[in-house]
C-alpha positions in Angstrom: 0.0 0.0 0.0 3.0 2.3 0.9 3.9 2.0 -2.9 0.9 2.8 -4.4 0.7 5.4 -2.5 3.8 7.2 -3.1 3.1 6.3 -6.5 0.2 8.3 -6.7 1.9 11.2 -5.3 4.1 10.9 -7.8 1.5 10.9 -10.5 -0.9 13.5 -9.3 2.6 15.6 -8.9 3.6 15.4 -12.7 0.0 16.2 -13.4 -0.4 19.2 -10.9 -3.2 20.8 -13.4 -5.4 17.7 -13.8 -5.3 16.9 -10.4 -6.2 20.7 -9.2 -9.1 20.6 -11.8 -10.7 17.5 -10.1 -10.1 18.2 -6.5 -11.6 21.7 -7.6 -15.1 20.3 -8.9 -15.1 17.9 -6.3 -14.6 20.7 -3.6 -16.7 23.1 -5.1 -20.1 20.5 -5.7 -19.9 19.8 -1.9 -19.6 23.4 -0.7 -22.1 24.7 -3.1 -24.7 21.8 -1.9 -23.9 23.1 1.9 -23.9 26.5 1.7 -27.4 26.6 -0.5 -28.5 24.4 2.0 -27.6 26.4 4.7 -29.1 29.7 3.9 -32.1 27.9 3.0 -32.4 26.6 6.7 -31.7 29.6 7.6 -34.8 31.2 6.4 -36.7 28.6 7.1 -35.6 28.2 10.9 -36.9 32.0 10.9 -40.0 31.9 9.4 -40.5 28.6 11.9 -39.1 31.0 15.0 -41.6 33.6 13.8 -44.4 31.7 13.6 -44.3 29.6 16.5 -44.5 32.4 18.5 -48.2 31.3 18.5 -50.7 28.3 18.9 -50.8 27.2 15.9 -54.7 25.4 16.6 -55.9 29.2 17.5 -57.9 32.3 15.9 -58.4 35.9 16.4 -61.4 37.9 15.5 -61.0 41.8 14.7 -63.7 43.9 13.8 -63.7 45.1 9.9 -66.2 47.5 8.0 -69.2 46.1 5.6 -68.4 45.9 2.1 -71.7 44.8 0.6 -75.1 46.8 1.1 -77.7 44.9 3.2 -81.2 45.0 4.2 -81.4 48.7 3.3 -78.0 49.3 5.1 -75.4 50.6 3.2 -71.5 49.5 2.6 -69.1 51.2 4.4 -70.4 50.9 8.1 -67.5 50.1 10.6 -68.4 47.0 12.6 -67.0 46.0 16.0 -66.6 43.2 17.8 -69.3 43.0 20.8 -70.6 41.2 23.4 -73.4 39.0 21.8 -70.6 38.2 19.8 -68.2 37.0 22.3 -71.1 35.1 23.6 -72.5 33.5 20.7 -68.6 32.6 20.2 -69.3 30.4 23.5 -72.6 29.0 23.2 -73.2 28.2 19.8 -69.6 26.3 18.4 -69.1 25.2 21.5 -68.5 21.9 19.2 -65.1 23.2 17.8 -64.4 25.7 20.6 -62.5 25.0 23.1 -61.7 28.0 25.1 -63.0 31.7 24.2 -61.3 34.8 25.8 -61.0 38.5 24.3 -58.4 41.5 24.3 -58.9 44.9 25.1 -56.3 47.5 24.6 -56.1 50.8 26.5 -52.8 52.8 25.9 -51.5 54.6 29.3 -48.6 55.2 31.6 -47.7 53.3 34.3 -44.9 55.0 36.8 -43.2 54.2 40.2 -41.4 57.2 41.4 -39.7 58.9 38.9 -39.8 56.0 36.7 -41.9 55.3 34.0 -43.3 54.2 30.6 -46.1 54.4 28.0 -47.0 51.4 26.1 -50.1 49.9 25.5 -52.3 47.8 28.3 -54.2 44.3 27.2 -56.5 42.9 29.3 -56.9 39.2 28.6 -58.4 35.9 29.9 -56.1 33.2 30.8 -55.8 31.7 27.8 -54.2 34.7 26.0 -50.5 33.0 28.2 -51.2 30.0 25.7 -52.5 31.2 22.6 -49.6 33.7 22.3 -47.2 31.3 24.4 -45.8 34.1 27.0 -43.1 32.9 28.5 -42.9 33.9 32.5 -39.7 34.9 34.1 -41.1 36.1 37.6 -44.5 35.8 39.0 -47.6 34.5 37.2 -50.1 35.0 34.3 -53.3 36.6 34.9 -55.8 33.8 36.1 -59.4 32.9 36.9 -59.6 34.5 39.9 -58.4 37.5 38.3 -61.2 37.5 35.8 -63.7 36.8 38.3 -62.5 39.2 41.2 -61.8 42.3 38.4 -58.2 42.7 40.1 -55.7 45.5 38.9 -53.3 42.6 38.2 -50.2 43.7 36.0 -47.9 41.8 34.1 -44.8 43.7 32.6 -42.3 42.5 29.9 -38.6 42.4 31.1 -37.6 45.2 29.3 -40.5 47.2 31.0 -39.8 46.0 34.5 -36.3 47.0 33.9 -37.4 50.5 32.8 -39.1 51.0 36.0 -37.0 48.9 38.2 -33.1 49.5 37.0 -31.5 48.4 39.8 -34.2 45.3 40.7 -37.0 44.5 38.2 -37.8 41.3 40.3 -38.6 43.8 42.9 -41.4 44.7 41.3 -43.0 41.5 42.0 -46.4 42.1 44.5 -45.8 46.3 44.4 -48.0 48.6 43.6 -47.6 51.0 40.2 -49.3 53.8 39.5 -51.3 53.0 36.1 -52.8 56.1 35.2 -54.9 57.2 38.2 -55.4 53.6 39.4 -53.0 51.5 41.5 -52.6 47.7 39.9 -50.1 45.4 41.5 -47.4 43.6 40.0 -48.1 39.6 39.5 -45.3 38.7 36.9 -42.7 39.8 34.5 -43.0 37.8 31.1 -40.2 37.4 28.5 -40.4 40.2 26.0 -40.6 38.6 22.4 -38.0 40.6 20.3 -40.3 40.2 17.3 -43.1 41.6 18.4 -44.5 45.2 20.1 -43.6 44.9 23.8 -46.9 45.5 26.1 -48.7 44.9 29.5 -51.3 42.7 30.6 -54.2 43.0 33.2 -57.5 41.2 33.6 -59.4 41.8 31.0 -62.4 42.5 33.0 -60.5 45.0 35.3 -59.4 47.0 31.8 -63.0 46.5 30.4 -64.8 48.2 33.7 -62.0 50.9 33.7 -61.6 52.2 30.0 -65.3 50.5 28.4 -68.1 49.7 30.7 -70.0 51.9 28.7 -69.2 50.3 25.4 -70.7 46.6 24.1 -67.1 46.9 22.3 -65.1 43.9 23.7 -62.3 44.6 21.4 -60.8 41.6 19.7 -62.1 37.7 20.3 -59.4 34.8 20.3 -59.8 31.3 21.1 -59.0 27.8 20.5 -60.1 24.8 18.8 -59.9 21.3 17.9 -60.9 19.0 15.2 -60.6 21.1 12.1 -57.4 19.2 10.4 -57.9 20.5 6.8 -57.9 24.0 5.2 -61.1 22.5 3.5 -62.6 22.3 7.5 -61.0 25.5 8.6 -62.9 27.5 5.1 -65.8 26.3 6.3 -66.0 26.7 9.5 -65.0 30.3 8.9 -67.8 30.7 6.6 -70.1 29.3 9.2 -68.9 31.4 11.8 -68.5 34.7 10.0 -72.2 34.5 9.1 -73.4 34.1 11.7 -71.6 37.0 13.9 -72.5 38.7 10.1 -75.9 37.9 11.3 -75.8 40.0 15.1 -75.0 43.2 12.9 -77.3 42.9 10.0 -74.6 42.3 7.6 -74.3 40.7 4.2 -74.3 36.5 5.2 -71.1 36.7 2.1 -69.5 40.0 3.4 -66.1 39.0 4.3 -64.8 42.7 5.2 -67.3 42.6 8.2 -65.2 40.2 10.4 -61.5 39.7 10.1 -60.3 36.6 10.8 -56.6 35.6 11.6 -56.2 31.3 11.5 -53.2 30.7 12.6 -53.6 27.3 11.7 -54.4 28.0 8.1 -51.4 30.3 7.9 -49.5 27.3 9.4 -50.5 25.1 6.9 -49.7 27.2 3.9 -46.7 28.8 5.7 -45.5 24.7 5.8 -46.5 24.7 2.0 -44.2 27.4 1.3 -41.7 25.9 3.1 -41.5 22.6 1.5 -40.9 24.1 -1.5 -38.4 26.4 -0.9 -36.8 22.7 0.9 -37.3 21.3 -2.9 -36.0 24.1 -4.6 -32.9 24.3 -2.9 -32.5 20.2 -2.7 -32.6 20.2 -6.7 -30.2 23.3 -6.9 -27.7 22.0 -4.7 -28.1 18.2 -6.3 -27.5 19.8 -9.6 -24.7 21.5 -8.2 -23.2 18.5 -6.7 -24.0 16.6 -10.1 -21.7 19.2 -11.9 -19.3 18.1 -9.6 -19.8 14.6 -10.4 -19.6 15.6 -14.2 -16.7 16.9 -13.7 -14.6 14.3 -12.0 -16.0 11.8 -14.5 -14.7 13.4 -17.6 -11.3 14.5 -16.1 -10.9 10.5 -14.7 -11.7 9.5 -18.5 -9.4 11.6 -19.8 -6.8 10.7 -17.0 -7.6 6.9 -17.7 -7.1 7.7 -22.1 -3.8 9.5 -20.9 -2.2 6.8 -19.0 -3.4 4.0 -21.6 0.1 3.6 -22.9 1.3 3.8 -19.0 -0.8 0.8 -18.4 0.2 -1.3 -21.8 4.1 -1.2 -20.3 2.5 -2.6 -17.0 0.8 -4.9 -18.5 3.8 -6.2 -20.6 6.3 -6.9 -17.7 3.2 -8.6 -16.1 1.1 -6.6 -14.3 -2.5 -8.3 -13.7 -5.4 -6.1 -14.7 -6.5 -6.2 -10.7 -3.6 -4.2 -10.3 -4.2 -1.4 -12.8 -7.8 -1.5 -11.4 -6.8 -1.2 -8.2 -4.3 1.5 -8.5 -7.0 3.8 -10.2 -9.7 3.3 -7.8 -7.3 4.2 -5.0 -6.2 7.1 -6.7 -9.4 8.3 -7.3 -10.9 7.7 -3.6 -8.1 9.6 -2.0 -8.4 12.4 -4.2 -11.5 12.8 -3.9 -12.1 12.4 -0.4 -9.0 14.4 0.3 -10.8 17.3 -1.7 -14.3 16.7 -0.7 -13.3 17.1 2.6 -12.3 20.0 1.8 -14.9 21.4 0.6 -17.3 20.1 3.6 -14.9 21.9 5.7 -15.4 25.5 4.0 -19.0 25.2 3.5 -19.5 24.4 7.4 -17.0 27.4 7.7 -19.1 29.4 5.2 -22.3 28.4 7.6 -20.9 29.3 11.0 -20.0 32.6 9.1 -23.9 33.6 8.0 -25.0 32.3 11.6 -22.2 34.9 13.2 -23.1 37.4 11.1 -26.9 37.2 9.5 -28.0 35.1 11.9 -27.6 37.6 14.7 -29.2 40.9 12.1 -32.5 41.9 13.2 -34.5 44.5 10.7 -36.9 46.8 12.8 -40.0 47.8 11.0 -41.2 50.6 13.4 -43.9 47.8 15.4 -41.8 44.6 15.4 -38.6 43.5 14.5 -37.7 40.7 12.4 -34.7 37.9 12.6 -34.3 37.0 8.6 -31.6 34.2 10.0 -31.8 31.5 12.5 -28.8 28.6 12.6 -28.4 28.6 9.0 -26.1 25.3 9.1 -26.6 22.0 7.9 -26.5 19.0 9.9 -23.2 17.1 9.8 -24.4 13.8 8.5 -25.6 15.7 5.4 -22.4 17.1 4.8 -20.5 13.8 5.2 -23.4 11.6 3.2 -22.7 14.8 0.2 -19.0 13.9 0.7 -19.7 10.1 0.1 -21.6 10.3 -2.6 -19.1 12.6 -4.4 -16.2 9.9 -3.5 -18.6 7.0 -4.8 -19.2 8.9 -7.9 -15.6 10.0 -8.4 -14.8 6.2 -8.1 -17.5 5.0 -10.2 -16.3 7.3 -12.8 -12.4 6.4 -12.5 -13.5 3.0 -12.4 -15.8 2.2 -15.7 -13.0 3.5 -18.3 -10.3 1.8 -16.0 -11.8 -1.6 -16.5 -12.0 -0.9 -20.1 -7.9 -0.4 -19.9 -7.5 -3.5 -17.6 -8.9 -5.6 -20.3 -6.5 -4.0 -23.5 -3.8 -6.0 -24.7 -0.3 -4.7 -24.1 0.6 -4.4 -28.0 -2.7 -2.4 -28.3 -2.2 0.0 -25.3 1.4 0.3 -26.3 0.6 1.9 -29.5 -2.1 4.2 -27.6 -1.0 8.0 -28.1 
């Protein structure tokens, strides 16, 4: 083995250029097919980040304005979400429904000392923590109790508490803070989502009495549901539902500007849709890429093999067996293009940890939320070894059909090969 090898240094050293030019497509298929992949993850681990941000079997009702005349009633009338509709949420899909709650914001300024801040104030029912998946530091959500007793609970984001607390945000925990004109105690300090508008949360019957008992506006609807496990199902049970809240406002049964509905499951399912093409697209790039590769190394091994015909004719004639010529090729053609493909695993990981240091850490702010466009955009490593394999099979595969084919020539005739 010691021989063959030193004899293959010696024969990729008098052939420097051929030798480059396959270690080059080798390298280059197998970082291509990383880095595409990479990015691609990338994106997709942000989109997946982004998204999961929420329950996915959850919706949110917003009011809208009517775009269809009705019943003598003209288009154009702004609609809001009330309480015969939160309770005919409840009672009558009650089937699909699992558990109903509503939002209602209030914008003020809570203050302790000399501290303070304005941002806006949601009160919410329990089930807001889950359908929005708040994750708790300190303290608790709002609960039951809450709802039932109106307390002036408060829940701050981390950020906040630390705005009003420098020294001590957990500190906060149980005091008192001036919220406008009304004193609300501290129950929990929630992780602030760095995607999303930081804000506060109370009961939402608490917020309701303070800034709308006088108004059958609830704000927004959200709850959860089970059973719907196709977009067919979720179209129409949004159908259903929308005409029938239609229906407590005298709209248009088909007006679909009445009632806004965000489905988070539906946008789930076609997000996933997306995705899996995007996965597709950039499978068939980077295969094509890596079959370039493989293109590449085959015709430089057939011309490597034509080149060396006369080589193995002299071989041949002081009695080398064809095994020997076989084997000698094959090895040659493994170690090169191992040697090379690891290579070229080793700067595409490289080229991955790169984006993840760099674009995986950029965040774009909008104004209302800011946005991560890259999340571990790396590949795992058995893909980058199993793209290393195949190139070394296909490498060998392609050194070894044409090297047969010279096993098998007669000495005179590879002797008078050119």
């Amino acid at each position: 083995m010691r021989d063959i090898i030193t004899e293959i240094w010696s024969t990729t050293q008098r052939n420097k250029l051929r030798t480059g030019l396959t270690g080059f497509a080798v390298a280059w298929g197998i970082f291509m097919l990383i880095v595409l992949l990479g990015a691609g993850n990338g994106l997709i681990n942000a989109q997946l980040k982004q998204s999961d941000r929420f329950l996915s079997s959850s919706m949110v009702i917003f009011g809208g304005e009517t775009s269809k005349p009705y019943k003598g009633l003209k288009e154009g009338r702004q609609i809001s979400v009330q309480t015969r509709d939160l309770e005919t949420t409840g009672k009558e899909f009650g089937e699909v429904i699992d558990e109903v709650g509503a939002q209602y914001y209030t914008t003020v300024t809570i203050s302790q000392g000399q501290q303070y801040i304005s941002t806006q104030l949601a009160g919410v029912f329990p089930n807001h923590n889950k359908i929005d998946k708040t994750e708790m530091l300190h303290g608790r959500f709002i609960n039951q109790i809450d709802i039932k007793e109106k307390r002036k609970v408060l829940v701050l984001g981390n950020n906040q508490a630390k705005e009003l607390a420098p020294g001590n945000p957990t500190s906060l925990i149980g005091k008192y803070l001036n919220v406008g004109s009304f004193a609300f105690q501290v129950v929990g300090i929630y992780k602030e989502n760095e995607n999303g508008q930081a804000r506060a949360f109370s009961s939402y019957s608490a917020i309701k009495s303070i800034y709308g008992a006088n108004s059958e506006d609830v704000g927004r609807i959200e709850f959860t549901f089970h059973g719907l496990e196709t977009e067919q199902a979720n179209e129409d049970f949004e159908k259903t539902y929308r005409q029938r809240l239609n229906a407590n406002h005298q709209a248009h049964p088909e007006d679909e500007s009445s009632f806004w509905i965000w489905n988070r499951f539906t946008q789930s399912l076609q997000m996933n849709q997306g995705l899996g093409i995007i996965r597709t697209a950039l499978w068939i790039v980077g295969l094509f890429t890596l079959l370039s590769g493989i293109v590449g190394v085959s015709n430089i091994m057939l011309i490597t093999v034509k080149e060396r015909t006369h080589e193995f004719g002299i071989r041949k004639a002081i009695g080398a067996k064809p095994w020997g010529i076989l084997r000698l090729i094959i090895i040659e053609s493994v170690i090169i293009t191992t040697f090379f493909g690891y290579i070229g695993m080793l700067l595409g990981i490289f080229a991955n940890e790169y984006m993840d240091a760099t674009l995986g850490h950029e965040t774009i702010d909008t104004g209302l939320f800011k946005a991560t466009m890259f999340v571990d955009p790396t590949v795992g490593l058995d893909v980058c070894i199993e793209a290393t394999m195949v190139m070394v099979i296909a490498g060998t595969i392609a050194g070894l059909i044409p090297a047969m084919k010279a096993a098998r020539i007669r000495p005179i005739e590879a002797l008078r090969a050119e």
